[in-house]
N, C-alpha and C positions, 0 to 999 in steps of 0.2 A: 504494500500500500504506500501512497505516497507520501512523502514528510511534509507537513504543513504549519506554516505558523498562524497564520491570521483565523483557519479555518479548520472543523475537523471533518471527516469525512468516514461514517462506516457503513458497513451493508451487513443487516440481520436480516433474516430469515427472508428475503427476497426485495427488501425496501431499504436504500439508500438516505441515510439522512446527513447532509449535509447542515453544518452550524456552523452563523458567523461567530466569529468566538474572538471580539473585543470589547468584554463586558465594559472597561474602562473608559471608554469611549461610545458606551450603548450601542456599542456595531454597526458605528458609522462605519463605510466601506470604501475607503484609498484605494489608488491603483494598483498598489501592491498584495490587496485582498483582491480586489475584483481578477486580479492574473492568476490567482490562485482559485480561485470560483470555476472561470473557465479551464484550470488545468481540470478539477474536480468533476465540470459536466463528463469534458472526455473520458474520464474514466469512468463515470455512471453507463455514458453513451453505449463504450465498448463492453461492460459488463452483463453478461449473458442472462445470469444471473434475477437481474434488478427487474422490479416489475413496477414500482411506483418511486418517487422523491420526496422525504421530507425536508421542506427549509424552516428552519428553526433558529432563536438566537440565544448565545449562552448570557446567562446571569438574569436580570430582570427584564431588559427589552429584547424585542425584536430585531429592530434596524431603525437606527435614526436619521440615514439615509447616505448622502455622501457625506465624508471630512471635509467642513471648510475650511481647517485650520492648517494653517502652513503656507498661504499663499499672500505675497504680498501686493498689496494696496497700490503703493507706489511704482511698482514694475506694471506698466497694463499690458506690455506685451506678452511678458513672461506669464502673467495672469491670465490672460485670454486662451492662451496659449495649454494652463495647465487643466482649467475646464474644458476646453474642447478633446482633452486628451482622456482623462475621467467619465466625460461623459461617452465619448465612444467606447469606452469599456463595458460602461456601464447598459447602454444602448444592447450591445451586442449579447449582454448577457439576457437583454428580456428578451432578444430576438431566441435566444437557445433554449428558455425554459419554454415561450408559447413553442417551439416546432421541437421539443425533447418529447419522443415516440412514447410516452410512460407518461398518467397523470403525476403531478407536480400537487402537493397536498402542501397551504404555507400553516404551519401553527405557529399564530404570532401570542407569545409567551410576555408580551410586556407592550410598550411602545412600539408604534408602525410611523416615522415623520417622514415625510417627506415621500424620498426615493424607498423609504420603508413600506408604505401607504402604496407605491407603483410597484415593490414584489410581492406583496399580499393580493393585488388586481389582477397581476399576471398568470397567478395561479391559479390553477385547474380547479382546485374546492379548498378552503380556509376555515381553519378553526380558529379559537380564539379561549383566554382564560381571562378569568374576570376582571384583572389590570390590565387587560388592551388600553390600548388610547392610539384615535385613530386622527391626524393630522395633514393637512395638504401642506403645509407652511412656507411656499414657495413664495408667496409675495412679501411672509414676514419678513423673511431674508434678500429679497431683492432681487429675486431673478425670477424668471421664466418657468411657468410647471413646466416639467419633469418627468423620466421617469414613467414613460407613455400613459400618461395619465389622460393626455389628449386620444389617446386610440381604446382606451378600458372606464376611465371613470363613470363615463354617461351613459356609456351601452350597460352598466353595472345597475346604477343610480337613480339613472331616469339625464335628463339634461336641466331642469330646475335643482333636484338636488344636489346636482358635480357642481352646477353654478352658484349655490349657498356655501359648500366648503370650501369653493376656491375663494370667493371673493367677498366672503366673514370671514374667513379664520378661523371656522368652528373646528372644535375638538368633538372628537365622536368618542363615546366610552363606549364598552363591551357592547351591549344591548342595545345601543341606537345602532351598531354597528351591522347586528345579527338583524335589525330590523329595516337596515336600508340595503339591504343584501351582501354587504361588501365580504361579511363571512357568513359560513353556513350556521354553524352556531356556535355558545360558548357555552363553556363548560368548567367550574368551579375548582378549585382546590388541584385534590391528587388527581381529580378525575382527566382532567386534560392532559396528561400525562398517558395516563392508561386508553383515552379515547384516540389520541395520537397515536399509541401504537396501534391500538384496533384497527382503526379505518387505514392506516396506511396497507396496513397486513391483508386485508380486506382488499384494498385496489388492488395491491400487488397480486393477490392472488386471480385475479381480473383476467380477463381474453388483451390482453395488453394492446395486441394489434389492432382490437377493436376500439380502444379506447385510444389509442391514433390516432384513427379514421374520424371519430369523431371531433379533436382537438383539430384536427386538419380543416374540417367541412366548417364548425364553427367559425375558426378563425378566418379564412376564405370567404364564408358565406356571408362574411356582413359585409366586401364590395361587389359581390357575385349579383350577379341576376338571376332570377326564379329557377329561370331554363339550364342556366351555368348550372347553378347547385345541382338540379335533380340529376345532370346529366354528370357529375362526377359522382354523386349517392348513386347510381347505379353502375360508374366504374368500380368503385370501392366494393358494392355488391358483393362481383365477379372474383374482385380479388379475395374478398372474405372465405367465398366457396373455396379456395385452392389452399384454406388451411384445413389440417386435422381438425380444429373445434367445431368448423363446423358440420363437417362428418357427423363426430361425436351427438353436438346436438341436435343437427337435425334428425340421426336416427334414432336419436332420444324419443323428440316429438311425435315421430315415424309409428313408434311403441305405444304411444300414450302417455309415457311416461312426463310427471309434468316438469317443464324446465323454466320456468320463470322463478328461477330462486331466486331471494334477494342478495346480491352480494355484499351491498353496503350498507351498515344499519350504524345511520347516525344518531340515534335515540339512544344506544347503547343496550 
């Protein structure tokens, strides 16, 4: 496994969980973590293995987004220069979670600001424990949202409610969170702990490919036309037939036998 400082990275029982791990700094995430994130997809990627992603942050928060510290005021070149380097990192990494072949599960364990708030949107489904705190704080500090918040907040949210947190400043706690969609739900105590591991274990043990297909069609279907879409939902069909599960299940069905299990039970 690979040596990490910023970040750790293990895989149990089919589910990869990757942890920003700079409590000190609320896992705000530098260049030198974000290089190290995308070392870490690759290795999820080529792991045979892996059937689901948990991101998670060590200590009390989540991700407080990027580090703005260390850049100087009085340099604008070197300034412009060091956000535009940061943020393609960081870019590049929402572009690998939406197309990484495996749901992407964020349990956000504390604080989500910012670019914390845009890897919690990114994700495939989000849990949450009862000190979430959920923040856009993009205009607090001076710049521009972030953090594809322009391609996930509203399609999430609705477009009146992406346009209340961006431009109040509101902070969202756990429940207003679970209640404007941004996570599926939250969950108290030890129990988020324990439903983290369930549901991950849960996906992962999922038709992975199928759950792909549909991270694929989603993400595609919201510039796609009607026609577009159906007409790749029935390429993907095709391709679905040409795995064993669907053998499997369809000559389940074939039987009688019934296959509508649930695989994921968020209720616990």
């Amino acid at each position: 496994m690979a040596d990490f400082k910023c970040i750790a990275l293990e895989f149990k029982k089919g589910v990869a969980t990757l942890t920003f791990n700079r409590p000190e700094v609320r896992n705000s995430l530098n260049t030198e973590t974000l290089t190290e994130i995308h070392r870490a997809l690759g290795i999820v990627e080529d792991e045979r293995s892996a059937g689901a992603l948990v991101l998670t942050g060590a200590g009390e928060a989540f991700c407080a987004g990027v580090n703005l510290k260390g850049y100087s005021l009085d340099d604008r070149k070197s300034f412009r220069a060091g956000f535009r380097e940061v943020a393609m990192w960081w870019h590049q990494m929402l572009h690998r979670l939406a197309r990484l072949p495996m749901p992407v599960l964020a349990a956000v364990n504390g604080i989500a600001v910012g670019g914390g708030l845009g890897l919690t949107l990114v994700a495939d489904m989000a849990i949450c424990n009862e000190t979430a705190r959920f923040y856009a704080s993009w205009m607090s500090n001076g710049v521009a949202n972030d953090g594809g918040s322009s391609y996930t907040l509203a399609k999430i949210v609705g477009f009146r409610r992406a346009m209340e947190l961006m431009l109040t400043n509101r902070t969202l706690d756990a429940y207003e969170a679970e209640k404007w969609g941004i996570v599926n739900r939250v969950y108290e105590g030890e129990k988020f702990h324990e439903m983290t591991t369930r549901i991950a274990r849960q996906l992962a043990d999922g038709p992975t490919h199928l759950q792909a297909f549909v991270k694929e069609t989603f993400h595609d279907g919201w510039r796609r036309s009607l026609e577009e879409c159906t007409e790749h939902e029935c390429m993907n069909i095709l391709k679905s037939l040409d795995h064993p599960y669907a053998t499997e299940r369809l000559g389940a069905f074939e039987k009688g036998v019934r296959t509508n299990t649930l695989l994921v039970d968020l209720d616990g």
